[in-house]
Structure formats: structure tokens, C-alpha cells
C-alpha positions in Angstrom: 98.5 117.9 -179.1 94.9 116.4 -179.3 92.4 118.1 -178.4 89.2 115.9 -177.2 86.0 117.5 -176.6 84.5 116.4 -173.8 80.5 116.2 -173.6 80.7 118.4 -170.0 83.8 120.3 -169.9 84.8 121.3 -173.6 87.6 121.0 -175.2 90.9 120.1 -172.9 94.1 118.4 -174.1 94.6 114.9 -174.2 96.9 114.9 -171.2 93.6 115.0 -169.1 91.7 112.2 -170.8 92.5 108.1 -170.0 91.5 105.7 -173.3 89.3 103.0 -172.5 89.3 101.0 -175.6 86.8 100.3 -178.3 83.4 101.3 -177.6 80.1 99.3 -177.7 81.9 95.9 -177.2 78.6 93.5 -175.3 79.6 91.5 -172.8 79.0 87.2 -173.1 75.7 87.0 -171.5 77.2 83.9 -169.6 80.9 83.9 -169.2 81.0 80.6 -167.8 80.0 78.5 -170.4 82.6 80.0 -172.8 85.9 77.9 -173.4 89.3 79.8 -172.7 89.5 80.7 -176.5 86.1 82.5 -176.7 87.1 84.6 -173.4 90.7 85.4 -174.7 88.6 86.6 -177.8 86.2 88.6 -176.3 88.6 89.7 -173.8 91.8 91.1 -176.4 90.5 91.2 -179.4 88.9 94.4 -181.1 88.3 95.9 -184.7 91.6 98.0 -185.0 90.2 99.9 -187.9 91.7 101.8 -190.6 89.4 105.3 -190.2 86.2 105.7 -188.3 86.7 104.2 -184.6 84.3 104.2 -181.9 85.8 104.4 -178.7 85.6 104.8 -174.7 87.3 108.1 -173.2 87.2 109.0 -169.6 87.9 112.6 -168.3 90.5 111.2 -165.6 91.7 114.7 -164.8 88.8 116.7 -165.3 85.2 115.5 -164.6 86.0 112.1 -164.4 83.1 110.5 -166.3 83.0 108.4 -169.2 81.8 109.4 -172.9 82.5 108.0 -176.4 84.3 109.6 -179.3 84.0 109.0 -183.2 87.8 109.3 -183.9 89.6 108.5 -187.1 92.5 106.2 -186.6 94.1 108.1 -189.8 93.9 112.2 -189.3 93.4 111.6 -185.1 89.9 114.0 -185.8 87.0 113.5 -183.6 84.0 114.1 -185.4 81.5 113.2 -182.7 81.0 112.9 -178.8 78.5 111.1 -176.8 77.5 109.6 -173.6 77.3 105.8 -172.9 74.4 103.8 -173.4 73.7 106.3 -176.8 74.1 105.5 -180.0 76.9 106.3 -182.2 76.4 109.0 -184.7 76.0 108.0 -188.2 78.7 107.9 -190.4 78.5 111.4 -191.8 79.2 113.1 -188.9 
């Protein structure tokens, strides 16, 4: 079971937690004026790294607000929380 520490509650079990995707993706400044390949691109498609990942989590069955995670796509560790509109750790967390 993964544990995922959340910013407010500590550390629960994953079975509490909703993924929300990559984190930091910007949204087209005008959506309009982008052709149906630029929307399906911003829309579905996403780093899908090998190791450090950025990503959205929300506390669905807890506190129910959103925070992102440093999470390795390899070992599943979380190195680092933090709340939206801050910036990621660096790398050597």
C-alpha cells in the first residue's frame, strides 16, 4: 500500500487519495484559435516519465483539497509535497 502524505492530514493510504494527472500543465491562453490537433495535444498528452514525476493528488476521502506530489514512476516514493500555485521542489529532494 502507498502511503501519500498529505500537506494537512499526514500520512493516509492511498485508498483515500484521487490522482489528478500531471501537475503544472498551463492551460492555451486562447483555446479557440487552436486546431483539433493542438487541443487533442494539450488535452491527452503528458510527459509519462521514467523517475521524477510531478503530479496532482486530491484528498477525496479525507480533506478534500488538492496538493502536488514529487513521485518516482520507478520505486512509487514521494519525496516531496506541496500546494498548488508553488513551485516544485528541486530535484534533490
Amino acid at each position: 500500500m502507498l502511503l501519500i502524505p498529505c500537506p494537512w492530514c499526514g500520512p493516509r493510504e492511498q485508498t483515500e487519495f484521487s490522482y489528478g494527472g500531471e501537475a503544472h500543465v498551463v492551460r492555451p491562453p486562447d483555446p479557440d484559435s487552436l486546431s483539433d490537433a493542438q487541443w487533442a495535444d494539450y488535452l491527452f498528452m503528458r510527459q509519462n516519465p521514467r523517475g521524477r514525476h510531478l503530479e496532482q493528488w486530491v484528498h477525496t476521502y479525507g480533506c478534500r483539497r488538492w496538493f502536488n506530489a514529487v513521485r518516482d514512476t520507478v520505486t512509487y516514493r514521494i519525496s516531496a509535497v506541496y500546494g498548488p500555485g508553488e513551485r516544485a521542489p528541486d530535484a534533490g529532494t
